[in-house]
C-alpha positions as CSV (number, residue, x, y, z in Angstrom):
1,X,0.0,0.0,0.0
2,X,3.2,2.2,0.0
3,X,2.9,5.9,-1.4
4,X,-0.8,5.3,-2.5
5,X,-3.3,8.0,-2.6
6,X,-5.6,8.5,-0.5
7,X,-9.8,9.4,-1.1
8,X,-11.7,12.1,1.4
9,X,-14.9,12.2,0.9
10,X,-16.4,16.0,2.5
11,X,-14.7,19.3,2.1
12,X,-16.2,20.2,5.9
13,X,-14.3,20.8,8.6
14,X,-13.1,17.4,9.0
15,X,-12.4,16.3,5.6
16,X,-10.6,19.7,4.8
17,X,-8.1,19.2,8.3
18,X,-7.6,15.6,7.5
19,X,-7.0,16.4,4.0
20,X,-4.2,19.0,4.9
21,X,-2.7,16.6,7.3
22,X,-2.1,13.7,4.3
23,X,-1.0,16.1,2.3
24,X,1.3,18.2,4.7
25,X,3.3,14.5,4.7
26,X,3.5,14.2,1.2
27,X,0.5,11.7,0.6
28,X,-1.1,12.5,-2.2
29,X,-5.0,13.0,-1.3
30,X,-7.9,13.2,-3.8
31,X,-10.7,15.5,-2.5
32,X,-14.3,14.5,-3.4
33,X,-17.3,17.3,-2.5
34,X,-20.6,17.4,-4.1
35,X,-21.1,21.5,-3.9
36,X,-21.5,22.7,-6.1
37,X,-23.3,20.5,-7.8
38,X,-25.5,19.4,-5.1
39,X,-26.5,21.2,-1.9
40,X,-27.4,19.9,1.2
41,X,-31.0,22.1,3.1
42,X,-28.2,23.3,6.1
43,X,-25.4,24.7,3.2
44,X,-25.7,28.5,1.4
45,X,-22.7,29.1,-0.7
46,X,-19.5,26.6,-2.5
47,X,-16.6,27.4,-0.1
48,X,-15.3,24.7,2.3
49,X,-15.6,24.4,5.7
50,X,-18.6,26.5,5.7
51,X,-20.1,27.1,9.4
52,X,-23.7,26.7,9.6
53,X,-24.5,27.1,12.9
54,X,-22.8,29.4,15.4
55,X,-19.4,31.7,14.4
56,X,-17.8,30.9,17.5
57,X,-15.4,28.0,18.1
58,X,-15.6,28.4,22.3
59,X,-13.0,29.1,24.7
60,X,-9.3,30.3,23.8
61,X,-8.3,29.4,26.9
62,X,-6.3,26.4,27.6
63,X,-7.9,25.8,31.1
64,X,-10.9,24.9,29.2
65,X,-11.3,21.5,27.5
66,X,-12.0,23.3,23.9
67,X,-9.5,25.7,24.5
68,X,-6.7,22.7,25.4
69,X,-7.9,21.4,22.4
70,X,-7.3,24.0,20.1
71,X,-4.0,24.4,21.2
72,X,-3.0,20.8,20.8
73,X,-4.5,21.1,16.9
74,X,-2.1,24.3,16.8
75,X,0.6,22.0,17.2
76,X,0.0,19.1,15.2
77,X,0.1,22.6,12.7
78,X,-3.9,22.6,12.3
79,X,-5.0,23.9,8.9
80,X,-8.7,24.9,10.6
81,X,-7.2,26.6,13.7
82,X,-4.8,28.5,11.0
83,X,-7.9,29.9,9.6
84,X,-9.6,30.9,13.1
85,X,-6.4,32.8,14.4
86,X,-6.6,34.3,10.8
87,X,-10.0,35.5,10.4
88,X,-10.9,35.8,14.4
89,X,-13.4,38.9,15.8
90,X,-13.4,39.7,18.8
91,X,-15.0,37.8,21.6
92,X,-14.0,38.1,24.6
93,X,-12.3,34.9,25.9
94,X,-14.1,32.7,22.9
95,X,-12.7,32.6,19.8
96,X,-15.0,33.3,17.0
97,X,-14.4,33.7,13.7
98,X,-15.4,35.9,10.4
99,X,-17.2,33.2,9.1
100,X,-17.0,34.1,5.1
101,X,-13.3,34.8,5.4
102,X,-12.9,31.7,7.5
103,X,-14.2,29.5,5.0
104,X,-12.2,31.8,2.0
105,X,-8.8,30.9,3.6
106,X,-9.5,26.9,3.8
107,X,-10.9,26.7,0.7
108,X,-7.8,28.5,-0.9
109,X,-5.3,26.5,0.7
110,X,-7.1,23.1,0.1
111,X,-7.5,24.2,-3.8
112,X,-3.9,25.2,-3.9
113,X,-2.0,22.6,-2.1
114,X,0.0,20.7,-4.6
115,X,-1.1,17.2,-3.2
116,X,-4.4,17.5,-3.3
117,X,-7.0,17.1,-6.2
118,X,-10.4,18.3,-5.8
119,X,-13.0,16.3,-7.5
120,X,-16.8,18.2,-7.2
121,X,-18.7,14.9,-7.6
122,X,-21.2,13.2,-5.4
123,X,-19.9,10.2,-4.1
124,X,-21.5,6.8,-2.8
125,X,-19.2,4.1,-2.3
126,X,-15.7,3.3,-1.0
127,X,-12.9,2.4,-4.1
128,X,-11.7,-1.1,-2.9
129,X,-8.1,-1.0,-1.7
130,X,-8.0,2.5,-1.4
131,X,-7.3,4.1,1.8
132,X,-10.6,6.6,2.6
133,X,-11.5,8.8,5.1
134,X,-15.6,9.5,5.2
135,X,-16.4,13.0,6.9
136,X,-19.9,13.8,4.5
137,X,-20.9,14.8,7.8
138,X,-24.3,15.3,9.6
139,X,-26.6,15.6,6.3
140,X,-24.8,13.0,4.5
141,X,-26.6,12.3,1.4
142,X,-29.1,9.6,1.8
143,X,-27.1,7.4,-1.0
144,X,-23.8,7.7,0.8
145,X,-25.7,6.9,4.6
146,X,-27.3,4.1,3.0
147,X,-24.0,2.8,1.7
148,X,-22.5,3.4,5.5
149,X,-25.2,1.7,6.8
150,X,-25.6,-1.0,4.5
151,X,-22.4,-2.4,2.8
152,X,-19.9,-1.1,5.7
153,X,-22.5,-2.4,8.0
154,X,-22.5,0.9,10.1
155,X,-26.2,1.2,11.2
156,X,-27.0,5.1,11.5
157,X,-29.0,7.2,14.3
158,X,-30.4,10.6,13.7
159,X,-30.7,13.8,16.0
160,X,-31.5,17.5,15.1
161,X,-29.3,20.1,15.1
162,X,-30.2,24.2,15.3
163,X,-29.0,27.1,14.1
164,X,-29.5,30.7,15.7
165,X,-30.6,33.6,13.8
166,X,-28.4,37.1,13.0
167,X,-29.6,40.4,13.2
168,X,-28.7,43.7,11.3
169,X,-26.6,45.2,14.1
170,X,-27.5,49.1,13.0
171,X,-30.8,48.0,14.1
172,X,-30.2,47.1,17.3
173,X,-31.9,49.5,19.9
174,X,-28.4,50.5,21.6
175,X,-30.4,52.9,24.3
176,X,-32.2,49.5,26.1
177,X,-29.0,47.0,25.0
178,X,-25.4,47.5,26.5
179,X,-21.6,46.0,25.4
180,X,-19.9,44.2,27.7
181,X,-18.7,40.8,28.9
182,X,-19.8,38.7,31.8
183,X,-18.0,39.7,34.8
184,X,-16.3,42.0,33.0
185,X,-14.1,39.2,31.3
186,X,-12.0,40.2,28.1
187,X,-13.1,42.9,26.5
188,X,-16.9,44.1,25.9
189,X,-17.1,42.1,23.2
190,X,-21.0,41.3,23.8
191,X,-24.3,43.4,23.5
192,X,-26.7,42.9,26.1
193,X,-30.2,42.8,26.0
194,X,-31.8,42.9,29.3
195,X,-35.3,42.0,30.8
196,X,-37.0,42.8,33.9
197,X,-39.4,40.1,35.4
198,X,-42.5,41.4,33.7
199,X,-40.5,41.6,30.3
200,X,-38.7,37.6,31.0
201,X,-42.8,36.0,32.0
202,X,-44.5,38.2,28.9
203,X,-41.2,36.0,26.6
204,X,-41.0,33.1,27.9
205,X,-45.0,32.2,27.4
206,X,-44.9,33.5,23.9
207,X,-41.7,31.6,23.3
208,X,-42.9,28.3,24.6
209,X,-46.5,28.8,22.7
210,X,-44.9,29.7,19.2
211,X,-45.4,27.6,16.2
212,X,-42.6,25.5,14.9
213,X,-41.5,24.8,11.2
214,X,-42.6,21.6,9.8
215,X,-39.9,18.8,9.2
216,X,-38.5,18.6,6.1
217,X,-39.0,15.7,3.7
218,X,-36.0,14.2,4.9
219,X,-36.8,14.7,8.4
220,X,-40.3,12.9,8.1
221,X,-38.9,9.1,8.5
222,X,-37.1,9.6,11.5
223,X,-39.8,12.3,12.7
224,X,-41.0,9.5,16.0
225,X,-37.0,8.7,17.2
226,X,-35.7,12.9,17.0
227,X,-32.9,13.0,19.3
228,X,-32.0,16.6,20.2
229,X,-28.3,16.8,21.1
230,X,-28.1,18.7,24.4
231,X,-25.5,21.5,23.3
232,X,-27.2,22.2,19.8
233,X,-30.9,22.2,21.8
234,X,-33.8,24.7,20.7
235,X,-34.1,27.7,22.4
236,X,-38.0,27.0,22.5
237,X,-37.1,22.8,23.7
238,X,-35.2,24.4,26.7
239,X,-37.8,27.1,27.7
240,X,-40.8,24.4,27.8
241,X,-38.6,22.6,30.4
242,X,-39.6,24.9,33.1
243,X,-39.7,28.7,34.0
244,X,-36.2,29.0,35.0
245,X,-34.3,27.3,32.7
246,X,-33.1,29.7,30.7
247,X,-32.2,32.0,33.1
248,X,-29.8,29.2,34.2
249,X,-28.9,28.6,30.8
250,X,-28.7,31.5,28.1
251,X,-30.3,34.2,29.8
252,X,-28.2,34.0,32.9
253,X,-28.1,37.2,34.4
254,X,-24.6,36.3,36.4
255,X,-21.8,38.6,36.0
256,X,-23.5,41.6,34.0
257,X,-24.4,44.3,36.5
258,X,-27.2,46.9,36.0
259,X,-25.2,50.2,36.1
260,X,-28.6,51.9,37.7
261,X,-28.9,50.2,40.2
262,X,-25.5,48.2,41.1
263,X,-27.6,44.6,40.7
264,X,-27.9,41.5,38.1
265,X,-30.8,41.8,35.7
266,X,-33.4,39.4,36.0
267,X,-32.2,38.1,32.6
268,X,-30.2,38.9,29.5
269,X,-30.3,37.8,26.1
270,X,-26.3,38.4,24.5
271,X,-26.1,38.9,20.9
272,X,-22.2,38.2,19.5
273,X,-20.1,39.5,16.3
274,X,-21.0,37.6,13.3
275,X,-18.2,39.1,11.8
276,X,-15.2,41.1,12.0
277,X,-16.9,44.8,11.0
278,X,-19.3,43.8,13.6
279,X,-22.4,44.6,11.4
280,X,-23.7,41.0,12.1
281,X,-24.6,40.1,15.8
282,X,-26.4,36.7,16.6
283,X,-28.2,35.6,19.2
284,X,-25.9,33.5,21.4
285,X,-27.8,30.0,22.9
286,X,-31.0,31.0,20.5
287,X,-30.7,27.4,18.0
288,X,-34.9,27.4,17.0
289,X,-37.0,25.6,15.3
290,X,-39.7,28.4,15.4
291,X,-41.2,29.3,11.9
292,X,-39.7,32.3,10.4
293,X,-42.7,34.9,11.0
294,X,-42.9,33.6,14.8
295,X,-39.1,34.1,14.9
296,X,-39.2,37.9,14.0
297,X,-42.7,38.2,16.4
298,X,-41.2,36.2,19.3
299,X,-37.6,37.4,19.0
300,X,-38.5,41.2,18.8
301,X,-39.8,41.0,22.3
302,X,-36.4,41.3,23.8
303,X,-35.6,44.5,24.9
304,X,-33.4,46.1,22.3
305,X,-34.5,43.9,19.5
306,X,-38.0,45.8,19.0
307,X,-37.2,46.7,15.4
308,X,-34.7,44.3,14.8
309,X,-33.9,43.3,10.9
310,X,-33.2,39.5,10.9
311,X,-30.5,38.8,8.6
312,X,-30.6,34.9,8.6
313,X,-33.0,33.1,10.5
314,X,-32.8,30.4,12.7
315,X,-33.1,26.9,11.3
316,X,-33.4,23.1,11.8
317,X,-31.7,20.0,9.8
318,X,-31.0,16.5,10.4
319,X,-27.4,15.3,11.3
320,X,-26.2,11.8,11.4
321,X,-23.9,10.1,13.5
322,X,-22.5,6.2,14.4
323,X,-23.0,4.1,16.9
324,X,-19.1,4.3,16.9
325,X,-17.9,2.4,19.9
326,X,-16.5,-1.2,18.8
327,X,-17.5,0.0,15.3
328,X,-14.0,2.5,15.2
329,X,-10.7,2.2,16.9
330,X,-9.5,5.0,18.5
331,X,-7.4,6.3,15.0
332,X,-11.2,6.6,13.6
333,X,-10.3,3.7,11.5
334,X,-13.0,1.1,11.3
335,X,-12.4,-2.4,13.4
336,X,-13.7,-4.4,10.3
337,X,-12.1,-2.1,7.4
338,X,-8.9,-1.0,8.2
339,X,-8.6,1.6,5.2
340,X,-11.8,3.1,6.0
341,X,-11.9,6.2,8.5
342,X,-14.5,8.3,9.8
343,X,-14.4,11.9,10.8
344,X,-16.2,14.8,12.1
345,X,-20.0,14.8,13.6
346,X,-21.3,11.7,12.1
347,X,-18.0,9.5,14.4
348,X,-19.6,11.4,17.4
349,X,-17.8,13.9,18.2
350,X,-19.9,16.9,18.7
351,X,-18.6,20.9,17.3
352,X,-16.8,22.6,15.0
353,X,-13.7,22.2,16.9
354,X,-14.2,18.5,17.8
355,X,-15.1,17.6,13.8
356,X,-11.8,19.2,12.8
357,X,-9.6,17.6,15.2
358,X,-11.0,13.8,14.5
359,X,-10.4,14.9,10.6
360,X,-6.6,15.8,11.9
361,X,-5.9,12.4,13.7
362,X,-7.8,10.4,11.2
363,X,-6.1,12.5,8.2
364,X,-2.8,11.7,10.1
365,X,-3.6,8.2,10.7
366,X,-5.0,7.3,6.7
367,X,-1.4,8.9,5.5
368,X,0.3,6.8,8.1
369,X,-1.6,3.5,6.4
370,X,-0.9,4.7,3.0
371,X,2.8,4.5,3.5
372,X,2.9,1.8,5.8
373,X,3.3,2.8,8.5
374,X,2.6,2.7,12.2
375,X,0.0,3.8,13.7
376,X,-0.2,7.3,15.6
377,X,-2.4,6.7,18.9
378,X,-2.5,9.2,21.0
379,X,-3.2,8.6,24.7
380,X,-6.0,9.7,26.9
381,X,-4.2,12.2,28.6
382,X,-4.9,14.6,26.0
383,X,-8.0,15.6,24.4
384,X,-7.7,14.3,21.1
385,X,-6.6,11.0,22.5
386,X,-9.7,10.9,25.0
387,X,-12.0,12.1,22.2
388,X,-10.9,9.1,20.0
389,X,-11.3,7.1,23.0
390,X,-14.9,8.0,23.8
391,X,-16.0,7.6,20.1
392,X,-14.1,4.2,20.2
393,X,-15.3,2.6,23.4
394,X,-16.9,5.5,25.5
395,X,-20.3,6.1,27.1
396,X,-22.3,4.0,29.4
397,X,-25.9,3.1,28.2
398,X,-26.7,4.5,24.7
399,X,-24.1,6.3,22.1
400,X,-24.7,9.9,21.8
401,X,-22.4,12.6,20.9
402,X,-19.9,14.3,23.0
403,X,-18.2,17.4,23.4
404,X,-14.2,18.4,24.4
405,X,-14.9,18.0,28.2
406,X,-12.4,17.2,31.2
407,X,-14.3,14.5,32.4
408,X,-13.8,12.0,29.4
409,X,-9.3,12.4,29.9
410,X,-7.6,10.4,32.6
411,X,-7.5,11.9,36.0
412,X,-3.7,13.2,37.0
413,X,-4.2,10.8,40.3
414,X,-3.2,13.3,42.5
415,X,-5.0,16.2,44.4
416,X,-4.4,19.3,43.0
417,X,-4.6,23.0,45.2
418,X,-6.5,25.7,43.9
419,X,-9.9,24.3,43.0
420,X,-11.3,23.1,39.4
421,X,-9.0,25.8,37.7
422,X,-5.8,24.7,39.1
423,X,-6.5,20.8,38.1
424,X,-7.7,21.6,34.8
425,X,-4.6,23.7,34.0
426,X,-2.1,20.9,35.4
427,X,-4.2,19.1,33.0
428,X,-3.2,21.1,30.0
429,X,0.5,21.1,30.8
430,X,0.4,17.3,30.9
431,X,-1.4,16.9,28.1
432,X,0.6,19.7,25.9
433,X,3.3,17.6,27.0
434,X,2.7,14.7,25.4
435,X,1.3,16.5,22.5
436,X,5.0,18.0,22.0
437,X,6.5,14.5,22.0
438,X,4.3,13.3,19.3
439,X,4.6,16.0,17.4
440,X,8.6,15.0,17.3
441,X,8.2,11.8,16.3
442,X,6.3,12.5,13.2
């Protein structure tokens, strides 16, 4: 199998980072995407790695399990976290990004990067005896899923993910809303919409009585088993849970002081840049379902958003993921078809940062079988190695995806002074650590 190319199917997050990493070590890597050609209901323009829910890729910070693993991508010399430092606006702590520019800078790199051949087709099989990596991601077309499912002998699950709307931010009432950042964090990155009790209880029951869009065609089959991934959930599903809940969740008050009166808010709605001229602002936590006319009724209830001007409105598509553990190995490399990989959403990973950083150790790991050679397994310690754990044998009970979180890496086995903070950064350094020594051998 020495020096033979390799096939990515997806130009996404995954499939762009795992292409860039074959490539980077001289492997030559043909790159198959259907956009043009064929779009799927969640996709707008041609570029790669377009973003179709949220702008921000979380925390910068390395304290936090996103954050730690961004900088471990940085190292491994991540095309996707190239393109975030590149095309970041300003956030605060998180890092989001300019989301056109963004997808302008992957899509030029990955057109002109001498190993790699772009091929706009459709595809729906695996080329026997070719080394592949699979990242069509979460609205894989039905021909490809049914080929996962069937000949691969993958099975498939459904769940829903969301999208938040953007608003024109020139219409934005900026005598009622207010930049800043929770707890005065970073800089005031954020506009803040606030509500008073009567405001919050006159919201939150036309919010939880508002009519939802109709599933798509696509949606219909699966319409009885939805399974609405907790960190992707509907801004509606969460406010029918009770009263409260999203003032504990989005609309948490904590950390942004009323100037007036020197006390929290009873609850704020925060809009962030959409791009770097900041002429874009969406609505952080605010995924929906809601049909587009109850989205501009509902939404212009919040103080500040009265005559809002909704640029893009929220929206709702199907994504597709694996019941991964026993099916992959912790390279994303399936048990029963060693030159088949998976990466991104549909192995079970869950975010933009998570999809890019299984395409990076499954784009490492398909170069590494193309030209014989070993295996790169990175352990648990860090948070690539634990995400390609989870996916490979994690969870109790049923599969369901996962986000970058502390709790799925290997404890240090020590106590550690200075609370949560303190372990999670003595977490870091060992993990960076090891990331630095794998790095060298490669």
């Amino acid at each position: 199998m020495q020096n033979q190319h390799i096939n990515i199917y997806g130009a996404g997050l995954a499939g762009c980072e795992a292409a860039w990493q074959a490539a980077q070590r001289g492997v030559k890597v043909k790159l198959f995407e259907m956009k043009p050609h064929k779009m799927t209901p969640a996709h707008h323009t041609n570029g790669f790695a377009e973003l179709v829910c949220s702008n921000s890729l979380r925390s910068d910070c390395t304290s936090n399990a996103v954050g730690l693993l961004k900088e471990e991508m940085r190292r491994f010399g991540s095309l996707i976290m190239q393109a975030a430092d590149a095309t970041r606006v300003p956030a605060g702590s998180a890092l989001a990004v300019d989301r056109t520019l963004f997808s302008q800078y992957i899509t030029d790199r990955i057109r002109n990067h001498p190993n790699i051949e772009v091929i706009e087709a459709e595809v729906s099989t695996v080329e026997e005896g070719t080394v592949t990596v699979i990242a069509t991601g979460p609205l894989t077309s039905d021909a490809m899923a049914d080929y996962i499912a069937g000949e691969l002998g993958c099975g498939k699950l459904h769940f829903f993910d969301a999208a938040a709307p953007i608003v024109d931010a020139a219409t934005i009432n900026m005598d009622v809303a207010f930049f800043a950042s929770r707890y005065d964090k970073g800089d005031a990155d954020y506009i803040n919409c606030p509500m008073n009790k009567e405001q919050y209880d006159a919201f939150w029951q036309a919010l939880t009585t508002a009519e939802e869009a109709q599933l798509k065609e696509f949606d219909k089959e699966s319409q009885k088993n939805v399974k609405v991934f907790e960190g992707c959930m509907p801004v509606e599903v969460m406010a029918r849970r009770g009263y409260d809940t999203l003032r504990y969740g989005p609309l948490k008050p904590v950390g942004l002081i009323d100037p007036r009166v020197g006390e929290e808010f009873y609850a704020v709605v925060q809009l962030r840049k959409e791009n770097r001229e900041a002429t874009m602002f969406n609505l952080v936590g605010f995924q929906t379902h809601l049909t587009f006319p109850e989205q501009r009724r509902v939404f212009r209830m919040i103080p500040g958003l009265e005559n809002a001007e909704f640029l893009r409105y929220g929206v709702m598509h199907r994504n597709t993921y694996l019941n991964s553990p026993g099916l992959l190995d912790n390279t994303y490399a399936m048990n029963a078809h060693p030159n088949v990989f998976f990466a991104g959403q549909m192995t079970g990973v869950e975010g933009y940062v998570e999809s890019a950083g299984s395409g990076l150790l499954a784009g490492i790991n398909a170069a590494k079988r193309a030209l014989g050679q070993d295996k790169l397994i990175l352990p648990e310690e860090t948070m690539l190695g634990a995400m390609a754990g989870y996916v490979s044998h994690g969870g109790v009970g049923d599969f369901a995806p996962m986000n970058a979180n502390f709790g799925i890496v290997n404890p240090l086995g020590y106590r550690v002074k200075g609370g949560k903070a303190a372990k999670n950064e003595k977490l870091a350094e060992r993990a960076l650590a090891i990331i630095d020594e794998a790095v060298a051998t490669l």
